[in-house]
C-alpha positions in Angstrom: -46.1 -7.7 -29.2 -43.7 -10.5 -30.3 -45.7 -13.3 -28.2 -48.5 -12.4 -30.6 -46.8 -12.8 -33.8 -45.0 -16.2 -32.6 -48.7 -17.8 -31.5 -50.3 -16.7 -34.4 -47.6 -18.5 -36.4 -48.0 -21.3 -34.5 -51.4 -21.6 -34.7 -51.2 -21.1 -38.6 -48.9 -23.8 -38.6 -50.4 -26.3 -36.1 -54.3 -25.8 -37.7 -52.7 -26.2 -41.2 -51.5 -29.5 -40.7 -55.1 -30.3 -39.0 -55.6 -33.9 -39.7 -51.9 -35.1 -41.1 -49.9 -34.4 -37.8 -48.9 -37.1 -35.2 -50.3 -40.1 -35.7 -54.1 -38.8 -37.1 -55.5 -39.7 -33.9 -56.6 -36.3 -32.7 -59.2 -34.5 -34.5 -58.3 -30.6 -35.2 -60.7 -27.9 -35.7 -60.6 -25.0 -38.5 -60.0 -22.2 -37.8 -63.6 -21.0 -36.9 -65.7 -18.3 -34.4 -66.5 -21.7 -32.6 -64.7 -21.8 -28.5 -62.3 -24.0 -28.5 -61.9 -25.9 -25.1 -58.8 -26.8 -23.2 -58.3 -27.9 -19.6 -54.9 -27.4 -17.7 -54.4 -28.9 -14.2 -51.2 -28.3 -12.1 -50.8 -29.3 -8.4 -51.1 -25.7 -7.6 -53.9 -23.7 -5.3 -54.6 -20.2 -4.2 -54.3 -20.1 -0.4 -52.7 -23.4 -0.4 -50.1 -25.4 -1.9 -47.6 -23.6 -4.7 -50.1 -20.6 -4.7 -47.6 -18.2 -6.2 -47.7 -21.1 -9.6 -51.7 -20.8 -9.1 -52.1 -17.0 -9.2 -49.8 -16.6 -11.7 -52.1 -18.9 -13.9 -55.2 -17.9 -12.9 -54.2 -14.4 -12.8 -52.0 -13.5 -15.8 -51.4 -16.7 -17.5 -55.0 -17.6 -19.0 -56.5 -14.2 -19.5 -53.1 -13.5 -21.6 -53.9 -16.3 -23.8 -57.4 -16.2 -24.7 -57.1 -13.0 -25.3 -54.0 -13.5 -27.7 -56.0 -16.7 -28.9 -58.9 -14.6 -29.6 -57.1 -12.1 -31.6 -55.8 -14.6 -33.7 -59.2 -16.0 -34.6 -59.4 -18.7 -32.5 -61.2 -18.2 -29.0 -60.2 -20.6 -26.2 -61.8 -21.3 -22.7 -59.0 -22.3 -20.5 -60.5 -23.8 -17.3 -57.9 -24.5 -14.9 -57.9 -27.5 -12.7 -55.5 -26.5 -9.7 -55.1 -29.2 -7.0 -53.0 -28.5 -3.5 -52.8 -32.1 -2.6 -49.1 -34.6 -2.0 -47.7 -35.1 -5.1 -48.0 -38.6 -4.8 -51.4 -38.5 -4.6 -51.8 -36.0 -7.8 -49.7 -38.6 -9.5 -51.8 -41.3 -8.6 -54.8 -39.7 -9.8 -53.4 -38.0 -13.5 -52.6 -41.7 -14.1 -56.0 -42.9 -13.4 -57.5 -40.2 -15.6 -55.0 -40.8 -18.4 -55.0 -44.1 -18.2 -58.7 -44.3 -18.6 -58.6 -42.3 -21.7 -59.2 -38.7 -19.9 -56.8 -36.2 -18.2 -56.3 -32.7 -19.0 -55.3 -31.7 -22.6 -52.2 -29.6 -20.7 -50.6 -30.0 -17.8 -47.4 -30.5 -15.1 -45.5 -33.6 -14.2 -42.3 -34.1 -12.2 -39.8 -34.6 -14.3 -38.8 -38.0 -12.7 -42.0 -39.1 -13.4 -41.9 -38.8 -17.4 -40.4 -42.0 -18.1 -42.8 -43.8 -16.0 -45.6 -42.1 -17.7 -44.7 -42.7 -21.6 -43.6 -46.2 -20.8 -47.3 -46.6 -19.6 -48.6 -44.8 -22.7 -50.0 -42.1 -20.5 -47.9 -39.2 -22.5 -46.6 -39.4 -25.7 -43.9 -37.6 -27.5 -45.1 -33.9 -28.4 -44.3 -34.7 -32.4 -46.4 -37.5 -32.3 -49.7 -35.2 -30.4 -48.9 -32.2 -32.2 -46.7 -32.7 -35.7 -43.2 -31.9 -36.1 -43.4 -28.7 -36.0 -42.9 -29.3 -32.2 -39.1 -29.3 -33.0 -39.4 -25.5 -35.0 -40.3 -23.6 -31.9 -37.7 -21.3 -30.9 -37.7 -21.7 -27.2 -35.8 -24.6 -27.2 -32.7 -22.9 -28.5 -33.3 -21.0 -25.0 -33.5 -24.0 -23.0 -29.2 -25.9 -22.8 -29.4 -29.5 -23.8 -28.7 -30.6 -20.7 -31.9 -29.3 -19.4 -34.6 -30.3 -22.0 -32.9 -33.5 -21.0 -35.5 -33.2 -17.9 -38.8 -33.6 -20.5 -37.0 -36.1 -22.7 -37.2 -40.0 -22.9 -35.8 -42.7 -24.9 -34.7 -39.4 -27.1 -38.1 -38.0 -28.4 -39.5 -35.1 -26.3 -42.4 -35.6 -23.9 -42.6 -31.7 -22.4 -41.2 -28.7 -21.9 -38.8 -28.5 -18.7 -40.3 -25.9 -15.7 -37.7 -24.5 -13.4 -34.5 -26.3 -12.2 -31.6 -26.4 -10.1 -28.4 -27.8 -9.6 -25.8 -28.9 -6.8 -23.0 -27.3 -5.6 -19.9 -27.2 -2.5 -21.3 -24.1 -0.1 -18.4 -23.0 2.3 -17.8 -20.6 4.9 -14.9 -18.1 3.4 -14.4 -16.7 7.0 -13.7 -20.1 8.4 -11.2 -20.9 4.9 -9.3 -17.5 5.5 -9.0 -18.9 9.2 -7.5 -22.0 8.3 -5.2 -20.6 5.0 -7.2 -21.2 2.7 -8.5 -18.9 -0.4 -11.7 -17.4 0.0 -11.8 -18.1 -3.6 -11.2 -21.6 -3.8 -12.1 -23.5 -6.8 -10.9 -27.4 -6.2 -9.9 -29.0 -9.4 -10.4 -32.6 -7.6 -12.2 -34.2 -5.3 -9.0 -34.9 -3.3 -8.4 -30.8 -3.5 -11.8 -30.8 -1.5 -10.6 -33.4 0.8 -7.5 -32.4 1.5 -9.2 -28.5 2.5 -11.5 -30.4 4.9 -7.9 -31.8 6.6 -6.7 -28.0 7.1 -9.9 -27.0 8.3 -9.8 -29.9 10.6 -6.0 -28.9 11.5 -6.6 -25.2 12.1 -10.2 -25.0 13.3 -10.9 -28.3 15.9 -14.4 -27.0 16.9 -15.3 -26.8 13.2 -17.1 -30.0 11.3 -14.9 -29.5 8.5 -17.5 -31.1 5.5 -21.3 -32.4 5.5 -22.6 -34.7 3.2 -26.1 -35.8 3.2 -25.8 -39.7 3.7 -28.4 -41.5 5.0 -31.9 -43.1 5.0 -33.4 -40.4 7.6 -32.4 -37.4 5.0 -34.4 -39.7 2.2 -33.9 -38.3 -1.3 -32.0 -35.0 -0.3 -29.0 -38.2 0.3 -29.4 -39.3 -2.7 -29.8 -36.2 -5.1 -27.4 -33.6 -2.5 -24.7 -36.5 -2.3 -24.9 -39.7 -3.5 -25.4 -39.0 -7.2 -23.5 -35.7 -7.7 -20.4 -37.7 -6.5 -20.7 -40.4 -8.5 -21.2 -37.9 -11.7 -18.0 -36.6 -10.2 -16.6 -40.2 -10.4 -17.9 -40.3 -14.2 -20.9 -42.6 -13.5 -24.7 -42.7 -13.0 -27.3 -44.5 -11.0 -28.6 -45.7 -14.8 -27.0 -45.6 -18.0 -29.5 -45.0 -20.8 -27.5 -46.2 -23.5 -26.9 -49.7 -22.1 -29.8 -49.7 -20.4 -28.2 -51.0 -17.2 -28.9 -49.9 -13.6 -25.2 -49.5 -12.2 -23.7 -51.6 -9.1 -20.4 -52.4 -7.4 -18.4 -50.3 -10.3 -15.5 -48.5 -9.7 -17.5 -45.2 -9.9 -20.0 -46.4 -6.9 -16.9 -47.8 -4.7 -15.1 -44.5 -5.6 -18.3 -42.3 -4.5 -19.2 -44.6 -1.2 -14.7 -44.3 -0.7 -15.5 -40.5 -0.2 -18.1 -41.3 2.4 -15.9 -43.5 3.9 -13.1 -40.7 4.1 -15.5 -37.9 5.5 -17.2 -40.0 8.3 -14.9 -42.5 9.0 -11.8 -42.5 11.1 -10.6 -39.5 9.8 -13.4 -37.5 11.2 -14.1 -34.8 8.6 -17.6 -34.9 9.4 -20.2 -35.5 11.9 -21.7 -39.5 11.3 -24.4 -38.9 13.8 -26.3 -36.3 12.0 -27.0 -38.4 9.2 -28.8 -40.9 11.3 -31.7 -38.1 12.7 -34.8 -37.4 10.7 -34.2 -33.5 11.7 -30.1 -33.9 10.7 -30.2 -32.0 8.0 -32.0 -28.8 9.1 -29.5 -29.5 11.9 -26.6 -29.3 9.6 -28.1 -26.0 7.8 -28.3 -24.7 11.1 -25.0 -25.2 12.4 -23.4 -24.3 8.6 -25.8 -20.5 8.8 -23.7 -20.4 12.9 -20.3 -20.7 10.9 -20.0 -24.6 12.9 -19.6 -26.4 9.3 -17.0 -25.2 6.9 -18.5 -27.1 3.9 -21.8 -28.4 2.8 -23.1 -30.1 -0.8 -26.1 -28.3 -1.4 -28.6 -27.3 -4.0 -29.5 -23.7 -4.9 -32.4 -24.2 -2.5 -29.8 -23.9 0.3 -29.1 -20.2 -0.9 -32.8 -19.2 -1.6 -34.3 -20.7 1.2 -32.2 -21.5 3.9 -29.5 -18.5 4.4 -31.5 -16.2 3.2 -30.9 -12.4 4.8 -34.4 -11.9 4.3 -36.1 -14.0 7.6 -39.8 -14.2 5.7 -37.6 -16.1 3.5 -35.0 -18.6 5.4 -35.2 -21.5 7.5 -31.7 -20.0 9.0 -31.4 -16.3 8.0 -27.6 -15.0 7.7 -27.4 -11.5 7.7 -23.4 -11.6 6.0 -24.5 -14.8 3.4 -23.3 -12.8 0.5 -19.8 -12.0 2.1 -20.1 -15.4 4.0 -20.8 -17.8 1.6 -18.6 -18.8 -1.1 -20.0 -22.4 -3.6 -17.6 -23.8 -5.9 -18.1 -26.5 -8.8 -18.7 -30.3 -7.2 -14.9 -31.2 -8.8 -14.4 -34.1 -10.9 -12.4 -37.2 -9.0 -9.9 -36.5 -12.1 -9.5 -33.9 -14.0 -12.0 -34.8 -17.3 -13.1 -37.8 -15.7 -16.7 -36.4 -14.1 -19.6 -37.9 -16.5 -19.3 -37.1 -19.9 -16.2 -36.4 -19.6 -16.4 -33.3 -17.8 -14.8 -31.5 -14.5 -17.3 -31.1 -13.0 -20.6 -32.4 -12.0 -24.2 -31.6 -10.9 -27.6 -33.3 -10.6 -31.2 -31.2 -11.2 -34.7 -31.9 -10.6 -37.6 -30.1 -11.9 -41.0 -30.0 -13.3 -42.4 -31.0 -16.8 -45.4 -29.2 -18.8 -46.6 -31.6 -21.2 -49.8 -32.0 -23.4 -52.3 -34.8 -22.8 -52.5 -37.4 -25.3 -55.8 -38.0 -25.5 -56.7 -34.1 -26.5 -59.1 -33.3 -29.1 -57.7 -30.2 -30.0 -53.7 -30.8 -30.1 -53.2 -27.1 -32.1 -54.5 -25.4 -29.4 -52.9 -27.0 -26.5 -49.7 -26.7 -28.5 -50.4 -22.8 -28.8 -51.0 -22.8 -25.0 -47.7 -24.9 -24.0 -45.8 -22.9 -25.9 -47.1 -19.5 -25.2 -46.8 -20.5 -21.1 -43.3 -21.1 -21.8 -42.4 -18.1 -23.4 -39.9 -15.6 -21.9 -43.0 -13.3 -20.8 -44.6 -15.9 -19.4 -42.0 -17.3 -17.0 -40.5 -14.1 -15.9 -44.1 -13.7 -15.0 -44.7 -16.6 -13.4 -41.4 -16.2 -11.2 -43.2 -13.2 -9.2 -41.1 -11.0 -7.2 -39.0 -14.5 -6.1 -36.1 -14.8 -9.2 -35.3 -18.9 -9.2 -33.4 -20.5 -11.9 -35.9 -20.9 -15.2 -35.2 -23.7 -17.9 -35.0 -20.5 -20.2 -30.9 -18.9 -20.7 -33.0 -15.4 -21.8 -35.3 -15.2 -18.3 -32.2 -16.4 -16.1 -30.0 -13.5 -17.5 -32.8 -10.9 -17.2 -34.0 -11.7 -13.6 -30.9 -13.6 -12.1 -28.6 -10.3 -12.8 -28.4 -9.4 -9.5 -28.0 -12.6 -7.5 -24.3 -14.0 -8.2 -25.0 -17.5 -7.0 -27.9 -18.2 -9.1 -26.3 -16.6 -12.3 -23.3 -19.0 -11.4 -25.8 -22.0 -10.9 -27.6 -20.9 -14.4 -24.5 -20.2 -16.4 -22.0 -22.7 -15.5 -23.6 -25.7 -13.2 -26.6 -26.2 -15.4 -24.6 -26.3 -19.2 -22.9 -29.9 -16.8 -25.6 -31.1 -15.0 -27.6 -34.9 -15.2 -31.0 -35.6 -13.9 -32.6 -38.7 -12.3 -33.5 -41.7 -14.6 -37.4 -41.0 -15.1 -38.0 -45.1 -14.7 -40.5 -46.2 -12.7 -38.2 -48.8 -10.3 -36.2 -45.4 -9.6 -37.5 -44.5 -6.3 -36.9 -48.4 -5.1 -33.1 -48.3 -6.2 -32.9 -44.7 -4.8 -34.0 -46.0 -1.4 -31.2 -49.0 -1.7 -28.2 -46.3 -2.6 -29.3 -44.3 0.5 -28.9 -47.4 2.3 -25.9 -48.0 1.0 -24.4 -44.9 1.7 -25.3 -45.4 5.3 -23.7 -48.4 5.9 -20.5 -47.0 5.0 -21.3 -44.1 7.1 -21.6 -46.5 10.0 -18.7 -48.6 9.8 -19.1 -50.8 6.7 -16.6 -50.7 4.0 -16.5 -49.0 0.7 -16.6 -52.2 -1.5 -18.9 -54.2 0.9 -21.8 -51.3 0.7 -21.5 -51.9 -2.9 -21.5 -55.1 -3.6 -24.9 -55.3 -0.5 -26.4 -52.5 -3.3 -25.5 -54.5 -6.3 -27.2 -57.4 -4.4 -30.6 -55.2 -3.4 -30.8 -53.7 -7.3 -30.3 -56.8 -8.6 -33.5 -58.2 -6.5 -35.3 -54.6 -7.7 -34.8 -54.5 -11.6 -33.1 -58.6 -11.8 -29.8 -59.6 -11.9 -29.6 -59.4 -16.3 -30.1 -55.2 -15.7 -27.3 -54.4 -13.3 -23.5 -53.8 -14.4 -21.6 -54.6 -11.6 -18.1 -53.4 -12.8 
């Protein structure tokens, strides 16, 4: 079995350089009849939260290893630590337990939280736990830059990216083909997707011709399903790493908050008042699955999990999604002008495995990382429900049959960004939804910005904002 050649490698490898790797701190053992043991926590529980992530480890995952681990000389007792609790509250506690010197020697983080974590010294990069032979395993060259982005920081590698997703313009073909447009329409600009929401508006008066999530009642889902994609799409970000300067009242943040502007303003390409109910969003879903919305910015979740044909599977089952539903690449405002100098743009989330740095046995929990990550592995873990994987190999073999996720996997996620993993994050996210609101209520374009400028300034200090 390849996975078996590969770990014992890596273990050869890993227990050679016992003692000389990372920064000396963590003891290694020879290779000896002696059980090595490793903990791995994950906010994951049978009969309870994520239980399909839970059975998978419990199940396939550990018993697969030690018995790989044992065949290559080296017994392991994995003893998992699964938890079913809010995430903020499994946060809260890993830090404690790191923090105090403890934690788990493997285990899973959201990828927004990785910054956070190494600039608190509870992770480390994996070179410095493990040696550089972190950089020789061949799963990365499965895993597009773009993505390991997710488990990097300050450009050294903290983990291994879990799953992801990316962003994309849902719309109703039917309702296109009723208003002249293609069923295959692919908008070079943002004004291409602006002017379709006109004709829908023109041809189709009891259709809300484009939702965008804007507001503080839809939380995150405004800033990650809108807010952000759009300004990629404008060729800026919330953050800019190289600077290291949260962004304001730039051109790219008037140009995003202008589209909101255009959508719920006076021109009435949207509906305002959804935006302002804590259930608007499921509302919107519901009214898009009824063929009431023509267009919606969504994440692949919307296809999984809310238009699913399958019922046991969908918040709003339709029954003709895959002859319904078109998506189409969230356009740059110019041609070449979406972040990095792209055409298009996308934001993902996703989870990070990492290893603990205060492990005693850095080899092992290196062979267990890696051999969780493996192509075997993850198909495994996916159970009978494909989602997008960080790995290229698993997506082609289990996305083969679903169009929109192969689109997501092959050409959203190769131009997609992620959320700065920085702790005041969440704070400035909160301000940018707020932001986004005003203008859906009335306020100007370049007044929301410069009130944003004003509230990040009094988050991260006036010295870390560019204000254009």
């Amino acid at each position: 079995m390849k996975t078996r050649s590969l770990l014992a490698i890596a273990l050869a490898g890993g227990l050679a350089a016992a003692g000389t790797a990372g920064s000396g701190v963590f003891a290694q053992s020879p290779r000896s009849a002696d059980v090595v043991e490793l903990s791995l926590l994950d906010n994951s529980i049978k009969g309870g939260k994520n239980e399909r992530a839970a059975a998978w480890i419990e199940d396939d995952l550990i018993p697969a290893f030690e018995a790989e681990m044992e065949a290559a000389g080296t017994p392991v007792n994995v003893t998992f630590e699964g938890r079913g609790v809010d995430d903020e509250d499994y946060k809260s506690q890993l830090a404690l337990d790191l923090g105090s010197g403890e934690g788990p020697d493997v285990f899973s983080i959201d990828g927004i939280w990785v910054g956070e974590f190494a600039t608190a010294d509870y992770i480390a990069p994996l070179a410095d736990v493990v040696g550089p032979e972190v950089e020789d395993w061949d799963g990365w060259a499965q895993i597009t830059e773009a993505v390991q982005a997710n488990g990097m920081f300050d450009g050294n590698r903290f983990g291994v990216p879990q799953g992801t997703d990316g962003r994309v313009i849902y719309y109703n073909k039917e309702l296109f083909e009723q208003a002249g447009l293609p069923a295959d329409w692919q908008p070079a600009t943002m004004d291409e997707v602006l002017e379709a929401a006109r004709a829908i508006k023109e041809a189709l008066p009891d259709v809300t011709p484009m939702q965008l999530n804007g507001g503080v009642a839809m939380g995150e889902a405004t800033t990650m399903q809108g807010a952000l994609p759009l300004l990629a799409a404008a060729g800026g970000s919330v953050y800019d790493e190289d600077s290291g300067l949260w962004t304001g009242a730039t051109p790219e943040m008037v140009a995003m908050l202008d589209t909101y502007a255009t959508v719920y303003g006076d021109e009435g390409l949207g509906d305002p008042e959804l935006q302002l109910l804590q259930d608007g969003r499921d509302r919107s879903f519901e009214a898009f699955a009824n063929g009431e919305i023509a267009m919606l910015l969504e994440g692949d979740y919307f296809w999984r999990s809310v238009v699913n044909p399958d019922p046991e599977q969908a918040l709003f089952p339709m029954e003709n999604r895959d002859e319904v539903v078109g998506w189409t690449m969230i356009p740059a405002y110019e041609a070449g002008g979406a972040l990095g100098g792209l055409d298009g743009a996308s934001m993902s989330g996703g989870g990070v495995w990492t290893i603990g740095p205060n492990t005693e046995n850095a080899a092992e929990a290196w062979a267990l990382l890696t051999f969780m990550n493996s192509a075997d592995q993850v198909t495994l873990g996916l159970g009978d429900q494909p989602r997008i994987t960080a790995r290229d190999d698993v997506n082609s073999a289990v996305l083969a049959d679903d169009a929109m996720l192969t689109y997501i996997a092959e050409t959203v996620l190769p131009v997609t960004h992620y959320r700065p993993a920085l702790a005041e994050y969440p704070t400035v996210s909160v301000a940018l939804q707020e932001a986004v609101e005003a203008v859906v209520t009335g306020t100007s374009a370049e007044d929301a910005a410069a009130d944003y400028q004003a509230a990040v300034e009094e988050i991260v200090g006036a010295d870390a904002v560019n204000g254009g």
